[in-house]
Backbone as CSV, one residue per row, in Angstrom:
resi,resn,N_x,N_y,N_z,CA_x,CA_y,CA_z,C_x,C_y,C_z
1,UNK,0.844,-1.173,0.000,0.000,0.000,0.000,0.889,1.236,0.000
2,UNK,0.788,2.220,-0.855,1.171,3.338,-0.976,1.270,4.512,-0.008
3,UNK,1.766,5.406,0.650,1.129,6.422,1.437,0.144,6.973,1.261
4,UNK,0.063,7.242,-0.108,-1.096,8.112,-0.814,-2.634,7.643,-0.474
5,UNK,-2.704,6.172,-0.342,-3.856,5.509,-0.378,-4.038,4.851,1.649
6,UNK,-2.695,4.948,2.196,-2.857,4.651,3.592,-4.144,5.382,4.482
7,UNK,-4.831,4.957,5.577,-5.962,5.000,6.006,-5.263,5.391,7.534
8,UNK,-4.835,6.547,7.981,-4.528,7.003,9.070,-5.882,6.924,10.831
9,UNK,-5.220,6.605,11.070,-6.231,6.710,12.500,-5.717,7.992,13.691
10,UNK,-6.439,8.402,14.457,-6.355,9.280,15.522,-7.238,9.123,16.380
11,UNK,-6.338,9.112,17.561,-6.504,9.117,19.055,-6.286,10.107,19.912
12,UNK,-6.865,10.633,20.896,-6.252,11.650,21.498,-6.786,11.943,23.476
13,UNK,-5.926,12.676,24.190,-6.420,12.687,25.281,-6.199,13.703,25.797
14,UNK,-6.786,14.255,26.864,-6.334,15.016,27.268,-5.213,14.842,28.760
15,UNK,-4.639,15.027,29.144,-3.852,14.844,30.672,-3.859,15.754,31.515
16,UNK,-4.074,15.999,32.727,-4.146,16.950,33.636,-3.053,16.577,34.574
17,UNK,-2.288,17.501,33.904,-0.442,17.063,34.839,-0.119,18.554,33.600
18,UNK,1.173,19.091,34.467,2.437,19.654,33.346,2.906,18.842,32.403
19,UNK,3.243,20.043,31.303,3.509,19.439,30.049,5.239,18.654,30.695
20,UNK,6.216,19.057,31.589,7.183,18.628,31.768,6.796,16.984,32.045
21,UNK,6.323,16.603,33.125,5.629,15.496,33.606,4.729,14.322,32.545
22,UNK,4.198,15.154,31.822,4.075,14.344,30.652,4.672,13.937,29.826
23,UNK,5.434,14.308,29.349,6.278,14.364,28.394,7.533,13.372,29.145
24,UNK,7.593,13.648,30.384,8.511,12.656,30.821,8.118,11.093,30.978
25,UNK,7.134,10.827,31.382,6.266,9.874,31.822,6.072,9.372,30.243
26,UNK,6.064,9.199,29.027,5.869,9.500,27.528,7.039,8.820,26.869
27,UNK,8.513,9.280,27.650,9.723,9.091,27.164,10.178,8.531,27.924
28,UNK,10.341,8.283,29.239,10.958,7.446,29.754,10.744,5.781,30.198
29,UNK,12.065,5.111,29.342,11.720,3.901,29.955,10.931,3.015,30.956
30,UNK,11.426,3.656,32.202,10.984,3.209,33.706,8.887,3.376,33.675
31,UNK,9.139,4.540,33.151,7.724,4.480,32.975,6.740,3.946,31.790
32,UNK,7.193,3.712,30.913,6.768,2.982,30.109,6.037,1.878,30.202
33,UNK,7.340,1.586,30.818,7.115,0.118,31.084,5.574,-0.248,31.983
34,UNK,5.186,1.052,32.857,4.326,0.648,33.927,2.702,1.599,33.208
35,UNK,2.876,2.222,32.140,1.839,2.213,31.128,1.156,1.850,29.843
36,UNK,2.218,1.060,29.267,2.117,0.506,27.858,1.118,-0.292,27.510
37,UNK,-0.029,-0.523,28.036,-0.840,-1.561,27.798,-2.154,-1.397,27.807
38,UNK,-2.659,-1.989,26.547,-4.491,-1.670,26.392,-5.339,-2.361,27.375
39,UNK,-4.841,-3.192,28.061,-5.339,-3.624,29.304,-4.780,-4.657,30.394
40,UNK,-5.281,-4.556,31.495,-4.861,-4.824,32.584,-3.847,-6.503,32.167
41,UNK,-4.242,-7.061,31.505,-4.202,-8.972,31.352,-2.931,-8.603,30.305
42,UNK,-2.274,-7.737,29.910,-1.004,-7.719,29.297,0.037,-6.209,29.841
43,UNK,1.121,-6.506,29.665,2.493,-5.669,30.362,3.493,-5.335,29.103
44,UNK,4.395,-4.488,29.672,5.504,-4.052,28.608,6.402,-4.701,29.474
45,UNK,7.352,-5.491,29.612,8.619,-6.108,30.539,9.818,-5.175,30.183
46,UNK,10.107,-5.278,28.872,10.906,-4.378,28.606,10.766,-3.070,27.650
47,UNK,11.407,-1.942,27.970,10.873,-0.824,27.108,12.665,0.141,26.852
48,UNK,12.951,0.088,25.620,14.294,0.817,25.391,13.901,2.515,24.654
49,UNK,14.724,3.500,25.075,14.196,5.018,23.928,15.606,5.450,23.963
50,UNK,16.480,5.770,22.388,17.025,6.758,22.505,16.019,7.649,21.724
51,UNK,16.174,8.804,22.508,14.754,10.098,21.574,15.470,11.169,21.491
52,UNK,15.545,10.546,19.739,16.561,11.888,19.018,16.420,11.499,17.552
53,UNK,16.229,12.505,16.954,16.264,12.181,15.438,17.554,10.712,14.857
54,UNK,16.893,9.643,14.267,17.886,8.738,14.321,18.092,7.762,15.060
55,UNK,17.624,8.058,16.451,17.402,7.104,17.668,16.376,5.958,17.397
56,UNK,16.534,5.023,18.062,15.492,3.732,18.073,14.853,3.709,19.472
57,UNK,13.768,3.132,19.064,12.725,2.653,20.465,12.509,1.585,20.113
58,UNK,12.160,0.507,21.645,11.853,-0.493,21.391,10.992,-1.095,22.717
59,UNK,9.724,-1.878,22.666,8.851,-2.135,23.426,8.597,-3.304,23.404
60,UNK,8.271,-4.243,24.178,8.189,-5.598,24.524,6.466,-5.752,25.017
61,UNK,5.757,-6.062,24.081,4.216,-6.140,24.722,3.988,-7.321,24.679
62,UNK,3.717,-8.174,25.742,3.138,-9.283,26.321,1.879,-9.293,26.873
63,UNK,1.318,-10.216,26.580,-0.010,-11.314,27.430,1.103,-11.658,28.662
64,UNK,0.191,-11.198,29.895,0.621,-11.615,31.499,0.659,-12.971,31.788
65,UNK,0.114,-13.629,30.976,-0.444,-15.527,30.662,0.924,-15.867,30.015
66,UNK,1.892,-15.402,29.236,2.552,-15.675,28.114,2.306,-16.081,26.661
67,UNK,1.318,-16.241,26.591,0.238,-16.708,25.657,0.752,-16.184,24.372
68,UNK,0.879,-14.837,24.054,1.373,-13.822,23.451,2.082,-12.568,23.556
69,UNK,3.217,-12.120,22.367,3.817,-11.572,22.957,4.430,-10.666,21.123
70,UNK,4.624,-9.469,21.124,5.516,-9.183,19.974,6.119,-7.440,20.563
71,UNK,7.195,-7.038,19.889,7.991,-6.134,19.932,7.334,-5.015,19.107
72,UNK,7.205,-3.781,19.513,6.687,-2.526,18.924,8.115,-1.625,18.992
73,UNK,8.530,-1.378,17.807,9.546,-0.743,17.717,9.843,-0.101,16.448
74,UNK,10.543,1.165,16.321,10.838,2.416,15.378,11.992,2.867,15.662
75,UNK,12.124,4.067,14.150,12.686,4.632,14.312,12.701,6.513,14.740
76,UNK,12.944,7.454,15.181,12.511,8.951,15.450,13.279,9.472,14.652
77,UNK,11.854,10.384,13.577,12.137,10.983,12.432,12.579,12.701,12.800
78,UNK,11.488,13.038,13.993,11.781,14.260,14.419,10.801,13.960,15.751
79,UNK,12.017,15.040,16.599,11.973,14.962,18.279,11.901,16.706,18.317
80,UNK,10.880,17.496,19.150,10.707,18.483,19.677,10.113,18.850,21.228
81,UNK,11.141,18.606,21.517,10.699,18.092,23.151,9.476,18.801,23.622
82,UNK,8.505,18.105,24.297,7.277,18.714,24.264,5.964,19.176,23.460
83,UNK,6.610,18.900,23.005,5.559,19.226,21.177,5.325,17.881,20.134
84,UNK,6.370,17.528,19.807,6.171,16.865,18.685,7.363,15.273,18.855
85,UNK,6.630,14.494,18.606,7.371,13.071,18.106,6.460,12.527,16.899
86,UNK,7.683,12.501,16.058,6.909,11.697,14.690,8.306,10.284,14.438
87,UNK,7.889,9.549,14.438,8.437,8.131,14.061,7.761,7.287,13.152
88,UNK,9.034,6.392,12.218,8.621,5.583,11.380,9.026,4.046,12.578
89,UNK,7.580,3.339,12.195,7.503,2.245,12.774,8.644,1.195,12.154
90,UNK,8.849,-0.010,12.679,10.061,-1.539,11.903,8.681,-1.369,10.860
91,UNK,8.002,-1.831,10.353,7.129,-1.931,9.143,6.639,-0.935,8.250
92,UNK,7.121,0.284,8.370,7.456,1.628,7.320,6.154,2.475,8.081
93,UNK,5.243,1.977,8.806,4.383,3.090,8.977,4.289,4.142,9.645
94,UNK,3.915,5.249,9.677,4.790,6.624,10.217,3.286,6.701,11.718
95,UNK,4.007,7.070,12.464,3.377,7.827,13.529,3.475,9.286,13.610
96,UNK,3.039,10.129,14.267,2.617,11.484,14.366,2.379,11.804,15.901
97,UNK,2.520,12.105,16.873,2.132,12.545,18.108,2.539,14.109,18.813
98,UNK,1.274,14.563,18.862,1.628,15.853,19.117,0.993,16.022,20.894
99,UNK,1.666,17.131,21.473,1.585,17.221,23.021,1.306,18.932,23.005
100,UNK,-0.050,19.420,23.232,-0.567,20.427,23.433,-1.135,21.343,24.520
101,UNK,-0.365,22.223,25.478,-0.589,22.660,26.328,-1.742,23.442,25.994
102,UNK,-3.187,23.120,27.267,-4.121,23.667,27.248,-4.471,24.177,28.736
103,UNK,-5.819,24.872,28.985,-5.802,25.383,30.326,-6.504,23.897,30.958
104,UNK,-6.284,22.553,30.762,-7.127,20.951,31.567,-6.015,20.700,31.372
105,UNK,-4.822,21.263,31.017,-3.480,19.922,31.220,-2.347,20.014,29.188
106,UNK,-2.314,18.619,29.512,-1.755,18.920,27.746,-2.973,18.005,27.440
107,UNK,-2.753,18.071,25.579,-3.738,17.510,25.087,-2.547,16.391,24.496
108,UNK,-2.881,15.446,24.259,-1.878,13.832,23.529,-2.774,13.455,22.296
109,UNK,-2.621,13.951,21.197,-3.073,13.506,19.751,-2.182,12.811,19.185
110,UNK,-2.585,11.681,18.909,-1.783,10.527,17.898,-2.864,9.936,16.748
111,UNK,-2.014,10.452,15.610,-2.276,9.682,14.167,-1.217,8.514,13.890
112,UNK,-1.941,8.002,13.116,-0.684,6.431,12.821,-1.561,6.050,11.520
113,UNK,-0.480,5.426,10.809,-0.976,4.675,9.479,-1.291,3.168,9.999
114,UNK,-2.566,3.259,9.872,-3.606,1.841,10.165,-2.678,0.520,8.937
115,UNK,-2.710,-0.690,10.175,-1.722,-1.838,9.930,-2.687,-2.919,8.663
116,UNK,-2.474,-3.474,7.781,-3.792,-4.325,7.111,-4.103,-5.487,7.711
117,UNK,-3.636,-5.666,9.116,-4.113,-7.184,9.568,-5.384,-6.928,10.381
118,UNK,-5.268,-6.036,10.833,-6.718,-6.541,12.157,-7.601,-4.760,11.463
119,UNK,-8.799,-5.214,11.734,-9.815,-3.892,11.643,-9.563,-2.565,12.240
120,UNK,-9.813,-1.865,11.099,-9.619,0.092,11.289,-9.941,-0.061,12.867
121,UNK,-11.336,-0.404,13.379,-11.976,0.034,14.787,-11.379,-0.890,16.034
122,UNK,-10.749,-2.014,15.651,-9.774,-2.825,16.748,-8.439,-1.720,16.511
123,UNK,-7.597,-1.357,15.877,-6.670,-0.474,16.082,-6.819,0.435,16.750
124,UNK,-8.143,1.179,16.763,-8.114,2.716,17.036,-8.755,2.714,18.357
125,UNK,-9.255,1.653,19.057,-9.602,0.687,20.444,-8.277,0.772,21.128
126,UNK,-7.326,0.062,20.650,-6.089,-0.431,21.219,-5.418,0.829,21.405
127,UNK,-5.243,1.417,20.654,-4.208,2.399,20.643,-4.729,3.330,21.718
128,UNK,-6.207,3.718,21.688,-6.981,4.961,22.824,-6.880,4.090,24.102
129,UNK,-7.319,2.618,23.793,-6.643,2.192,25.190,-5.451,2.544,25.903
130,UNK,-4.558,2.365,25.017,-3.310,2.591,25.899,-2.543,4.026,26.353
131,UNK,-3.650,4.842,25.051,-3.316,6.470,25.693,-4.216,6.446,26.649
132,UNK,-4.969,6.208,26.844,-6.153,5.819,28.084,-5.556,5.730,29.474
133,UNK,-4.526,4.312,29.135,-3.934,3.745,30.556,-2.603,4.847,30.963
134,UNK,-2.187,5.766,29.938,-1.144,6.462,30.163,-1.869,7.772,30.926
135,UNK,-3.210,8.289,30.212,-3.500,9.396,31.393,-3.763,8.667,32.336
136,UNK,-4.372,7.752,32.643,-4.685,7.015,34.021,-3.309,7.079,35.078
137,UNK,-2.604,6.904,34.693,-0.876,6.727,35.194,-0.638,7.537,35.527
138,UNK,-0.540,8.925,34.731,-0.162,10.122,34.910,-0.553,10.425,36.299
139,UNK,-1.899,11.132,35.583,-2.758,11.326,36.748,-2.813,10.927,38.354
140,UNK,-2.458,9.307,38.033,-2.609,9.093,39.677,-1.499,8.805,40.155
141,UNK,-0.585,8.947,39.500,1.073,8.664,39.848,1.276,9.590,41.051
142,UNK,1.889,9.301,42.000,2.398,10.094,43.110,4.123,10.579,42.901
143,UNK,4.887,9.894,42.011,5.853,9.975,41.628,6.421,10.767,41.138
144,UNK,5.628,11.674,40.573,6.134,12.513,39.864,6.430,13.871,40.565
């Protein structure tokens, strides 16, 4: 499939935290690891970021059962700390995520080029899930 003809999806949230705090919680490993997941019955074990134009990421998403398990990982096309991460996925498809300070917090909008294996509305489920579980995190994190 072409770009031209790709079928983009968007997700978005809002967070009620500083844009610093978000943005950290977003990029850092340690935390990653303890939000990455569309639901409770699967985990990230391991989560790697260099975040820099050129840099690689890499994510380990598992079933808590072992049942299933595959690697979500890219490359960062452009890094603007606080604003903007756009990455090309290992399978060419580009992500987009923008971080928008508003007067409820930042806002977290993510577009992505929809994958051809599973349905437009199971992607765009999964993905709000897991920005879902990341404001959830934020939010009630004492950690920060």
């Amino acid at each position: 499939m072409t770009t031209q003809d790709q079928t983009v999806i968007t997700v978005a949230a809002t967070v009620n935290a500083p844009i610093d705090i978000v943005w950290k919680a977003w990029t850092n490993p340690s935390d990653i690891k303890k939000w990455n997941a569309a639901s409770d019955d699967w985990h990230t074990p391991i989560a790697e970021n260099d975040l820099r134009p050129g840099g690689k990421f890499s994510s380990r998403m598992e079933a808590k059962d072992g049942s299933f398990g595959f690697d979500f990982d890219g490359t960062y096309d452009e890094v603007i700390t606080n604003e903007l991460i756009n990455y090309t996925l290992g399978d060419q498809r580009k992500v987009k995520i923008t971080f928008e300070k508003n007067t409820d917090g930042v806002k977290i909008t993510e577009s992505f080029d929809a994958e051809n294996t599973n349905p437009i509305e199971m992607q765009k489920a999964g993905w709000q899930a897991i920005l879902d579980n990341f404001k959830k995190y934020v939010e009630s994190s004492r950690s920060f």
